[in-house]
Backbone as CSV, one residue per row, in Angstrom:
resi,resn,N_x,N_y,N_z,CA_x,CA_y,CA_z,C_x,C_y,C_z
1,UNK,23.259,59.610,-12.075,23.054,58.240,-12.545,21.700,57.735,-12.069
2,UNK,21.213,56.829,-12.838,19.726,56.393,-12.310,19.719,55.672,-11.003
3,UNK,20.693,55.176,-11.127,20.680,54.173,-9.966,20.949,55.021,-8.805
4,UNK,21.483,56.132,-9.033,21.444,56.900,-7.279,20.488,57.349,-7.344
5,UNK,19.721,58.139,-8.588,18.807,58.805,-8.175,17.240,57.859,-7.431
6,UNK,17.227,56.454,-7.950,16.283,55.644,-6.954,16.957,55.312,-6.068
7,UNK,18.328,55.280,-5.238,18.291,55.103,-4.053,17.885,56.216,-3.111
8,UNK,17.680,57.439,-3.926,18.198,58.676,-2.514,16.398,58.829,-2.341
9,UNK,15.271,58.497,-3.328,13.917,59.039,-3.557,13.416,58.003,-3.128
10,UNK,13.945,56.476,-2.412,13.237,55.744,-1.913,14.161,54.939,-1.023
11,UNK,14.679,55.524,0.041,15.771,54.716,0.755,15.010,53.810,1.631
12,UNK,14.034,54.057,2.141,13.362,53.090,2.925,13.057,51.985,2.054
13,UNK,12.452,51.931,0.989,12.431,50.199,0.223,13.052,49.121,0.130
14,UNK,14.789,49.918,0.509,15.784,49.233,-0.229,16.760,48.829,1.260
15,UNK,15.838,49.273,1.952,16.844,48.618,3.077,17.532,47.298,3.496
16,UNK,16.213,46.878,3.209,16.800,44.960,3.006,18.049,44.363,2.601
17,UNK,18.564,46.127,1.800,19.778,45.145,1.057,20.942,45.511,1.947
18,UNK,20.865,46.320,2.754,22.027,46.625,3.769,21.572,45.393,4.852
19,UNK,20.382,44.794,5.337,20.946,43.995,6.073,20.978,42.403,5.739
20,UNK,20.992,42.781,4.640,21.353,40.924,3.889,22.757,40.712,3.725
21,UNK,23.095,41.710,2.639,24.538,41.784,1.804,25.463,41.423,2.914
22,UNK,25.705,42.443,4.040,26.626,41.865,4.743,27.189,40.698,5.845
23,UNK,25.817,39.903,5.952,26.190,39.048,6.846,25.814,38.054,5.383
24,UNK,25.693,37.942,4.916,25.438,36.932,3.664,27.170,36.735,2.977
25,UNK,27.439,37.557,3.248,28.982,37.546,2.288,30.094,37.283,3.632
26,UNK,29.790,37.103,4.785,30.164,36.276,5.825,30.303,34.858,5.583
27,UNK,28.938,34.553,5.457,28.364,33.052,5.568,28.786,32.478,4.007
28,UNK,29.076,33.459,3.595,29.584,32.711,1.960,31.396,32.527,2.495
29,UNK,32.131,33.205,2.585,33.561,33.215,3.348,33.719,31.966,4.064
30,UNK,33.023,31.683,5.412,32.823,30.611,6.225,32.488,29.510,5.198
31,UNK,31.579,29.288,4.897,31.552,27.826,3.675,32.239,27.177,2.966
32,UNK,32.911,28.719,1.695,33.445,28.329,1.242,35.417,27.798,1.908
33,UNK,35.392,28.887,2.587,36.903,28.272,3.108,36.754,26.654,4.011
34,UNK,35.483,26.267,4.349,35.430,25.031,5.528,35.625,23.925,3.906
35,UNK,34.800,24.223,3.151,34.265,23.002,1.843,36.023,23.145,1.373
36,UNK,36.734,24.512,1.038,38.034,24.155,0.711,39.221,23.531,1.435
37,UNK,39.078,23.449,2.658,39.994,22.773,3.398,39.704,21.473,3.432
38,UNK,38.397,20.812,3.008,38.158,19.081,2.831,38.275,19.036,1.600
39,UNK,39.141,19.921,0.994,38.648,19.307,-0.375,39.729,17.760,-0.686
40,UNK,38.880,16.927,-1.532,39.627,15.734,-1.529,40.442,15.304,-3.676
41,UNK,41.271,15.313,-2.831,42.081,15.051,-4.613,41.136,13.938,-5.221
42,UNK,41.377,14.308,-7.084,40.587,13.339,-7.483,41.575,11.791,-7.750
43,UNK,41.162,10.908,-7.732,41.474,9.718,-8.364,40.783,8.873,-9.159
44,UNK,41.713,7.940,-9.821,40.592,7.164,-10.541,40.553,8.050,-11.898
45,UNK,39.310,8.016,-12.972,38.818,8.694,-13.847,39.171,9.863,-13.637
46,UNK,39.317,10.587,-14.720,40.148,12.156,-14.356,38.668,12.857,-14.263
47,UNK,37.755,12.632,-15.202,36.574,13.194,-15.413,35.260,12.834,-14.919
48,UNK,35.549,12.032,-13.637,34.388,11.693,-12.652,33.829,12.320,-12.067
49,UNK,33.910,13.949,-11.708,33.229,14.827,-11.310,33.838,15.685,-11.868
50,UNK,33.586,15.710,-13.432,33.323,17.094,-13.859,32.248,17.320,-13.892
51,UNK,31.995,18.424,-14.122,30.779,19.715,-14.252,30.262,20.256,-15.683
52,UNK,31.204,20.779,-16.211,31.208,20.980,-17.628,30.378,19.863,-18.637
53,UNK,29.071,20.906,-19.095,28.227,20.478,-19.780,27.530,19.556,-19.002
54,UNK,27.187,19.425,-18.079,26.560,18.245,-17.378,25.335,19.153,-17.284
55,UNK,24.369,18.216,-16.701,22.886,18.706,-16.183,22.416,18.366,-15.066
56,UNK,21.292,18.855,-14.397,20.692,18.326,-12.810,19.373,19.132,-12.809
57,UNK,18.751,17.932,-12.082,17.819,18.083,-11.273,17.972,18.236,-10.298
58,UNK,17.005,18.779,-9.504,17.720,19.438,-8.044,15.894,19.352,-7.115
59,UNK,16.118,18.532,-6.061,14.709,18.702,-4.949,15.285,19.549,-4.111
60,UNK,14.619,20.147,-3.324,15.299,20.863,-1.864,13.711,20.488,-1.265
61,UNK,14.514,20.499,0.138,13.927,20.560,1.378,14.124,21.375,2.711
62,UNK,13.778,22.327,2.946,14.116,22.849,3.941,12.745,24.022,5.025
63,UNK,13.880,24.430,5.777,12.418,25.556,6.366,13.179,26.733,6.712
64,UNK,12.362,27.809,7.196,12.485,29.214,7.046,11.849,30.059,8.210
65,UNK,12.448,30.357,9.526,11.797,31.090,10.556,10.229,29.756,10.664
66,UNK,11.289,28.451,11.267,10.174,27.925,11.520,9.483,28.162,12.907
67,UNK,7.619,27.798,12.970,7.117,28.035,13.864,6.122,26.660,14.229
68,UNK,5.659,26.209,15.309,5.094,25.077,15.402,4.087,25.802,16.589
69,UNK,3.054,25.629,16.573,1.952,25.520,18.151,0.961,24.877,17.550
70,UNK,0.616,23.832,19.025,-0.408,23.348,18.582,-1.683,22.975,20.504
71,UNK,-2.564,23.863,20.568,-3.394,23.884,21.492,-4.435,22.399,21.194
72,UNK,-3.893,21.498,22.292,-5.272,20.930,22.295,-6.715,21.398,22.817
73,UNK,-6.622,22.274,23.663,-8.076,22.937,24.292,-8.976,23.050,23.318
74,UNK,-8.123,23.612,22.409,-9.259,24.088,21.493,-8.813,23.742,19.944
75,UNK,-8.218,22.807,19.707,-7.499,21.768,18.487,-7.212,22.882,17.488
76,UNK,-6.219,23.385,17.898,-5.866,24.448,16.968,-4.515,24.601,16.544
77,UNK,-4.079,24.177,15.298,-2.485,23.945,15.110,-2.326,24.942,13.892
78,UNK,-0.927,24.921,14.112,-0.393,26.162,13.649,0.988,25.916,13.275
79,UNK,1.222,25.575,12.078,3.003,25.531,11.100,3.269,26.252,10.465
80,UNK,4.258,27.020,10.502,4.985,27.563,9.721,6.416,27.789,9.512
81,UNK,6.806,27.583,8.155,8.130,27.562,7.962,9.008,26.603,7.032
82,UNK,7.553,26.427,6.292,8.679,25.236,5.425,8.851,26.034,3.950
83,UNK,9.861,24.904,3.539,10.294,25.603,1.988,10.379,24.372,1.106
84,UNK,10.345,24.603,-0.217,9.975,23.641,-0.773,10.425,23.816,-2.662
85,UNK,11.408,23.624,-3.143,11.600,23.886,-4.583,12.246,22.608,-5.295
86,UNK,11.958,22.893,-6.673,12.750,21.986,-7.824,13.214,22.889,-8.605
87,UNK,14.363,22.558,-8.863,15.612,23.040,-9.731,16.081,22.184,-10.758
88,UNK,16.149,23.474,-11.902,17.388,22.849,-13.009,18.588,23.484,-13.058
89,UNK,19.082,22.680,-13.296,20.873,23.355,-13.627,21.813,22.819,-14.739
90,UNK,22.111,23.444,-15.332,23.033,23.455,-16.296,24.194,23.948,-16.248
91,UNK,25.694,23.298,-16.682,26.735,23.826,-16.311,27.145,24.420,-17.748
92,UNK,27.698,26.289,-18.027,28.418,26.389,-18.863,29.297,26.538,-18.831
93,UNK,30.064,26.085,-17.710,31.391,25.728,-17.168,32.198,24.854,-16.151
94,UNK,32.961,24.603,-16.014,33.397,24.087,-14.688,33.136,25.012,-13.480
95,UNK,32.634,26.180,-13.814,32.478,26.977,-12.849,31.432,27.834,-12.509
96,UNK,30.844,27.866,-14.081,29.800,28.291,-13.678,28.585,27.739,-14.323
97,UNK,27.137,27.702,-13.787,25.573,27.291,-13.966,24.864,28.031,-14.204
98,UNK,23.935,27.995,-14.977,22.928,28.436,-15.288,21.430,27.586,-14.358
99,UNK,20.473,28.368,-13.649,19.633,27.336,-12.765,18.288,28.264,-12.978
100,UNK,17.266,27.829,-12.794,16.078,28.384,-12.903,15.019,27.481,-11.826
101,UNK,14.287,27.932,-10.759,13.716,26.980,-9.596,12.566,27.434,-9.784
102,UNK,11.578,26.773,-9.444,10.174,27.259,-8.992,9.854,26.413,-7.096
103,UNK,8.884,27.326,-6.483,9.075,26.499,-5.133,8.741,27.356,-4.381
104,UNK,8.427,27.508,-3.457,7.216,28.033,-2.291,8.209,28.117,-0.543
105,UNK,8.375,29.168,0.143,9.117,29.384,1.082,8.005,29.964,2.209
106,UNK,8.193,29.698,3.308,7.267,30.237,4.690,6.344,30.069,4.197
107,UNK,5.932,28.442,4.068,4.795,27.785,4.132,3.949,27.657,5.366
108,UNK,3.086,27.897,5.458,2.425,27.712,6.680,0.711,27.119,6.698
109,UNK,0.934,26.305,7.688,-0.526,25.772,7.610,-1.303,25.992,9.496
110,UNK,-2.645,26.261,8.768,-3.346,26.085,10.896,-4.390,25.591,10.577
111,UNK,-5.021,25.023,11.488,-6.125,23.940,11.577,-7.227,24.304,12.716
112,UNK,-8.479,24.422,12.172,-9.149,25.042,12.973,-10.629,24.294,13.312
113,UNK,-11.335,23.569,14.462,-12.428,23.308,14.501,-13.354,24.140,14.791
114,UNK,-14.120,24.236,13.884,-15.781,24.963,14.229,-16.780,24.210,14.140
115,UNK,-17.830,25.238,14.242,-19.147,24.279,14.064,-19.176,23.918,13.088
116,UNK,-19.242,24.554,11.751,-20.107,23.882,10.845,-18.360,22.602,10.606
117,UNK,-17.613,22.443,10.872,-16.500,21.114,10.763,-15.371,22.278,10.285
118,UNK,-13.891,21.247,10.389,-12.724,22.197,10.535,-11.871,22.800,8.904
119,UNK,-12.088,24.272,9.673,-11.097,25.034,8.291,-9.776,24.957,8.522
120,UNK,-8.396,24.263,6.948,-7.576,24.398,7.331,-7.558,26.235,6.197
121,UNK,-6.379,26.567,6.692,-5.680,27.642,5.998,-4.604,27.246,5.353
122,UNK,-4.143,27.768,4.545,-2.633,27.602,4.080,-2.167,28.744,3.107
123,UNK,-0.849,29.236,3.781,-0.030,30.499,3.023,1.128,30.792,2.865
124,UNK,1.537,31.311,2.164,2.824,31.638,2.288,3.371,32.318,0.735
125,UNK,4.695,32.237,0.441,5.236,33.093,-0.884,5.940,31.921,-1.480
126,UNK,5.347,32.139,-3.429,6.347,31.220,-4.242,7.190,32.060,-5.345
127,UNK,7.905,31.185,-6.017,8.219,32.228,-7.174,8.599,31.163,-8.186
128,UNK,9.048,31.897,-8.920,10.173,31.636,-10.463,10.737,32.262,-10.250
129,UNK,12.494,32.065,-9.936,13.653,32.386,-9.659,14.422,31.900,-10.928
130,UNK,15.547,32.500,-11.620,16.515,32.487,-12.389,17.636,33.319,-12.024
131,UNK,18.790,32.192,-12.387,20.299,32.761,-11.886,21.342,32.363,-12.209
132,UNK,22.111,31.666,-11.715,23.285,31.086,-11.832,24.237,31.338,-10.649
133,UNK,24.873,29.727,-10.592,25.835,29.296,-9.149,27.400,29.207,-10.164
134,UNK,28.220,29.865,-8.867,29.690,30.047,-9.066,30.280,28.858,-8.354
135,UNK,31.065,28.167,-8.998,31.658,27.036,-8.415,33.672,27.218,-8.698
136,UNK,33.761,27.207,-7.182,35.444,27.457,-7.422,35.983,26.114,-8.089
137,UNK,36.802,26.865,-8.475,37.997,25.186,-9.384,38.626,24.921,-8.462
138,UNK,37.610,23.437,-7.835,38.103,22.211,-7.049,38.445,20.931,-7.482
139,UNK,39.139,20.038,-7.112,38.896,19.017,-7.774,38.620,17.926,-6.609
140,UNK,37.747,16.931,-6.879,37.376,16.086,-6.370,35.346,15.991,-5.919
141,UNK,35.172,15.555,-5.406,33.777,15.432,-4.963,32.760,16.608,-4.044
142,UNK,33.910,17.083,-3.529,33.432,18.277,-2.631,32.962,19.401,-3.168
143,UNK,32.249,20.232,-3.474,32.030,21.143,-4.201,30.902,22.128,-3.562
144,UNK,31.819,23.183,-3.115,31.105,24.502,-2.520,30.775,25.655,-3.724
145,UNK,29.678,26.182,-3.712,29.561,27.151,-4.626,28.194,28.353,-3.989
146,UNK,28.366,29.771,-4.805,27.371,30.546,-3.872,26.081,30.627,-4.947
147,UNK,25.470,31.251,-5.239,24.213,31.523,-5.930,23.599,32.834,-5.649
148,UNK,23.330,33.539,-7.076,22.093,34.559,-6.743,21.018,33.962,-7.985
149,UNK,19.805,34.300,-7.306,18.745,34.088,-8.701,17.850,35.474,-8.497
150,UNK,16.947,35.754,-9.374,15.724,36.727,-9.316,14.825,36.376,-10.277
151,UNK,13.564,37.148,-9.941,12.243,36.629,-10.617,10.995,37.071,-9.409
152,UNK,10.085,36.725,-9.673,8.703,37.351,-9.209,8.105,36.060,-8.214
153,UNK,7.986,37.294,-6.983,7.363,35.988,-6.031,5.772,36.833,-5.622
154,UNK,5.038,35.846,-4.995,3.927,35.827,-4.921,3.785,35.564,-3.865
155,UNK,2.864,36.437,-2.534,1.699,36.000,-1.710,0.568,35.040,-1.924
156,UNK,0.412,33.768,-1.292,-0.953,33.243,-1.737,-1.377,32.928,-0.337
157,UNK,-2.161,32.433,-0.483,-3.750,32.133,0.621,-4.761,30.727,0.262
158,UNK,-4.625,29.618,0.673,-5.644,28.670,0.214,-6.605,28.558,1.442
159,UNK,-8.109,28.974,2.088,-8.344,28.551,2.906,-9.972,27.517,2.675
160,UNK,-9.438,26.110,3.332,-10.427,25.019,2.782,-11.745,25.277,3.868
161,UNK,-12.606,25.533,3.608,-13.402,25.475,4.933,-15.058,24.453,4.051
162,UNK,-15.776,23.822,4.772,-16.870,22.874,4.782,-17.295,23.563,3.320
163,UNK,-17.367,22.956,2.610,-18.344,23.018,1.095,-17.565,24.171,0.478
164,UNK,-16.466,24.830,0.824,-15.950,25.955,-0.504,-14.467,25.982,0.243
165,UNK,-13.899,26.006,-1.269,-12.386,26.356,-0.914,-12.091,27.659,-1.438
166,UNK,-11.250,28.295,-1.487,-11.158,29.546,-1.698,-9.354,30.015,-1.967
167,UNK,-9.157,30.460,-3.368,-7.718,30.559,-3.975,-7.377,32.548,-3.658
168,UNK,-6.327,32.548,-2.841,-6.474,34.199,-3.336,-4.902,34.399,-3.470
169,UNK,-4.809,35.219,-4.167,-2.988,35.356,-4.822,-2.885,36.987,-4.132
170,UNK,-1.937,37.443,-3.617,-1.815,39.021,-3.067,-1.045,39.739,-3.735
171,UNK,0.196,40.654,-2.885,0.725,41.183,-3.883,2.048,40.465,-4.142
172,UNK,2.415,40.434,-5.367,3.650,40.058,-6.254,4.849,41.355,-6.673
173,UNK,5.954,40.703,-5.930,6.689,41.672,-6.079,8.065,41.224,-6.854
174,UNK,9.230,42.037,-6.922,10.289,41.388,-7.282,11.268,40.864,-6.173
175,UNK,11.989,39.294,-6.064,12.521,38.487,-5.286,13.781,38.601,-5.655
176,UNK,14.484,38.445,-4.236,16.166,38.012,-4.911,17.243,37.150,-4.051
177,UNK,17.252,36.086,-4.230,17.917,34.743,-3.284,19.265,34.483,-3.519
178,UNK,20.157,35.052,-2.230,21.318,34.995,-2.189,21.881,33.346,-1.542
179,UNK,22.714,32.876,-1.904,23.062,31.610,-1.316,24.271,30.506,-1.374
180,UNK,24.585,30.189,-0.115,26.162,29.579,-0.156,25.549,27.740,-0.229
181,UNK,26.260,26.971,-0.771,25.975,25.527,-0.004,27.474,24.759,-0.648
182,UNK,26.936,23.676,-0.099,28.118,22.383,-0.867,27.291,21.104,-1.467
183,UNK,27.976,20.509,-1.921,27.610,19.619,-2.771,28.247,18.070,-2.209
184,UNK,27.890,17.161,-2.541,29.032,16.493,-2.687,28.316,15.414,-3.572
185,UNK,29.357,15.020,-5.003,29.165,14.519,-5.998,28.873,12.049,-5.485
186,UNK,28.482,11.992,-5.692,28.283,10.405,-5.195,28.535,9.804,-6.693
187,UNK,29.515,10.124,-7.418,29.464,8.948,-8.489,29.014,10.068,-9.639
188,UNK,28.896,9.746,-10.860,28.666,10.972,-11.645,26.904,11.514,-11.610
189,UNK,26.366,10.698,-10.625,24.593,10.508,-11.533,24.041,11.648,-10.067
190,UNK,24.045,10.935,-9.098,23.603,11.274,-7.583,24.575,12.172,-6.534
191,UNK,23.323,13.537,-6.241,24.017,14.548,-5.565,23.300,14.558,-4.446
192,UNK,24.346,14.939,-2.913,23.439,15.699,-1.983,24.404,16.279,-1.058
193,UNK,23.732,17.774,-0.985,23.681,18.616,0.113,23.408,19.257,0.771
194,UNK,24.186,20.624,1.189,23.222,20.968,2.547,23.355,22.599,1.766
195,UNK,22.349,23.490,2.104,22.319,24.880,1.371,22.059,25.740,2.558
196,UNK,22.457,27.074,2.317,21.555,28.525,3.471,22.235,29.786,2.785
197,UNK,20.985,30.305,3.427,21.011,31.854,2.188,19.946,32.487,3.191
198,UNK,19.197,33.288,2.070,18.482,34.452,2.200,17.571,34.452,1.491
199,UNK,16.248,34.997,1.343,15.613,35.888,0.185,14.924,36.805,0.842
200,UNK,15.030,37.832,-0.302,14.621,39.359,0.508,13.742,39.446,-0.664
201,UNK,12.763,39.881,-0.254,11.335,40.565,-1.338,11.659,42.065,-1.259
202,UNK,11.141,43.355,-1.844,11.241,44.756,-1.860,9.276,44.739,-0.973
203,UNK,9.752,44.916,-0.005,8.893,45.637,1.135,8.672,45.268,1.899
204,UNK,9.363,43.723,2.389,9.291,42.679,3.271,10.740,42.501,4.214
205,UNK,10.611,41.870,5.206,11.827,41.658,5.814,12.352,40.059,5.287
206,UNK,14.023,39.759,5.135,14.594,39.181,4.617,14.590,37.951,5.062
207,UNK,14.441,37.053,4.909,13.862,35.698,5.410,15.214,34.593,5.139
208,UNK,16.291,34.196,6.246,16.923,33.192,6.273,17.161,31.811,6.274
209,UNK,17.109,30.864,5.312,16.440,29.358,5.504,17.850,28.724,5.253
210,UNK,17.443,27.222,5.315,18.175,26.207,5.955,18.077,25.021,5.108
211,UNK,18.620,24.036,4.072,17.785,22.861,3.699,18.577,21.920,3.144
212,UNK,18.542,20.445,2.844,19.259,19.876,2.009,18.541,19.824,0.438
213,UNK,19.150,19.576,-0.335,18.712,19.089,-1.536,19.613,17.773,-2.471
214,UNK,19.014,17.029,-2.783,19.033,16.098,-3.813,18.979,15.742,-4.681
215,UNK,19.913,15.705,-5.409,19.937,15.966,-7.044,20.503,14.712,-8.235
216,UNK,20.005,14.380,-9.259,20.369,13.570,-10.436,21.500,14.147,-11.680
217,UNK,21.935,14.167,-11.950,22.862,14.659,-12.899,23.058,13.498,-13.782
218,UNK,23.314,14.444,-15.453,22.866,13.917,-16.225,23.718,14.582,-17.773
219,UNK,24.209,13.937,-18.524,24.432,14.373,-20.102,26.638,14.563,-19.920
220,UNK,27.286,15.679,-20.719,28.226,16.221,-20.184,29.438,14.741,-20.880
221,UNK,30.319,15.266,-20.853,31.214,14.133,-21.206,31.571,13.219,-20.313
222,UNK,31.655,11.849,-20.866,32.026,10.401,-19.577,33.171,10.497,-18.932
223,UNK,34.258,11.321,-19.589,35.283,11.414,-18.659,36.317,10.286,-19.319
224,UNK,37.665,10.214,-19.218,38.541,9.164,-19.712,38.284,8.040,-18.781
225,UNK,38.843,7.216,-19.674,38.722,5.763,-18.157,39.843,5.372,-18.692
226,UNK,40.816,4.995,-17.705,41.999,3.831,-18.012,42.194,3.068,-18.700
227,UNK,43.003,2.886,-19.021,43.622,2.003,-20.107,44.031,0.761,-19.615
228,UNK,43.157,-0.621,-19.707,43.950,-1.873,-19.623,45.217,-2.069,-20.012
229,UNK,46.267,-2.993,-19.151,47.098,-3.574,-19.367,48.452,-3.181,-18.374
């Protein structure tokens, strides 16, 4: 089969995926059983947090093997570790999404004085990710679900220094972002929660992050409303 024959002719590439898969499908177990034991019955509107056919926008915020130093001796600072995406999502089910993100992970910036005045740097990896999130049939506001996406991420490099800036893109490989979070629905329009996962590049070590995100939702049916009287 093809697929053994590239694991056995390049086992070193593919290592990443032995040490993601299994502590990733841990941390998906743990989530989802904590988000199912709060889960809260619905009331009210039967269709106040459905899913089906609905839409979202999605911000995230988070960081990734963060790092901070900063030397005054010699004014030299040094960040790294942030993450940074926007998401769409579409539901073609109560259970399951369709999502596509763009967004930049192990961001890092350092700050440097010289003579001729100070260069910052800035680097790190972005992509275009496409996937889709599994959402168990819950009912109520709580809503745990896991995620894989893939797509092509990128090395970049911006470094600003006195009279020239300078763009350099490295190598681009193929990405793949495994991930558990919860949700919790505020009314049909406004979402927020908390997410953690993984993404592993093919030749890189697997990078674990942390973040909330904030989301609008939008379209999908209004749901019944009660009947006066």
């Amino acid at each position: 089969m093809p697929g053994l024959v590239c694991a056995a002719s390049a086992p070193e590439e593919w290592t990443w995926l032995r040490k993601v898969v299994p502590p990733f499908l841990v941390t998906l177990m743990v989530l989802v059983a904590s988000a199912s034991g709060a889960e809260v019955a619905e009331r009210g509107e039967p269709g106040a947090h459905a899913l089906d056919g609905r839409s979202r926008f999605e911000m995230r915020l988070g960081f990734a093997d963060l790092y901070v130093s900063d030397n005054q001796l010699t004014d030299a600072v040094d960040v790294t570790g942030g993450a940074f995406s926007l998401v769409f999502l579409h539901w073609m089910s109560e259970s399951l999404a369709i999502e596509v993100s763009l967004g930049a992970m192990n961001v890092g910036v350092s700050s440097r004085e010289t003579i001729a005045g100070e260069t910052v740097r800035a680097d790190g990896f972005g992509g275009f990710l496409a996937g889709g999130r599994f959402y168990p049939q819950l009912r109520g506001p709580i809503r745990p679900h896991v995620g894989l996406a893939v797509g092509p991420m990128t090395d970049y490099q911006v470094r600003d220094r006195p009279w020239q800036t300078d763009v350099i893109l490295r190598t681009t490989t193929v990405g793949v972002g495994l991930e558990a979070g919860i949700d919790c629905l505020l009314g049909r329009h406004f979402v927020i929660g908390v997410h953690g996962g993984t993404t592993a590049r093919d030749g890189y070590s697997p990078q674990w992050n942390l973040g909330i995100n904030l989301g609008w939702a939008f379209g999908g049916a209004q749901g019944s409303r009660p009947s006066g009287g």
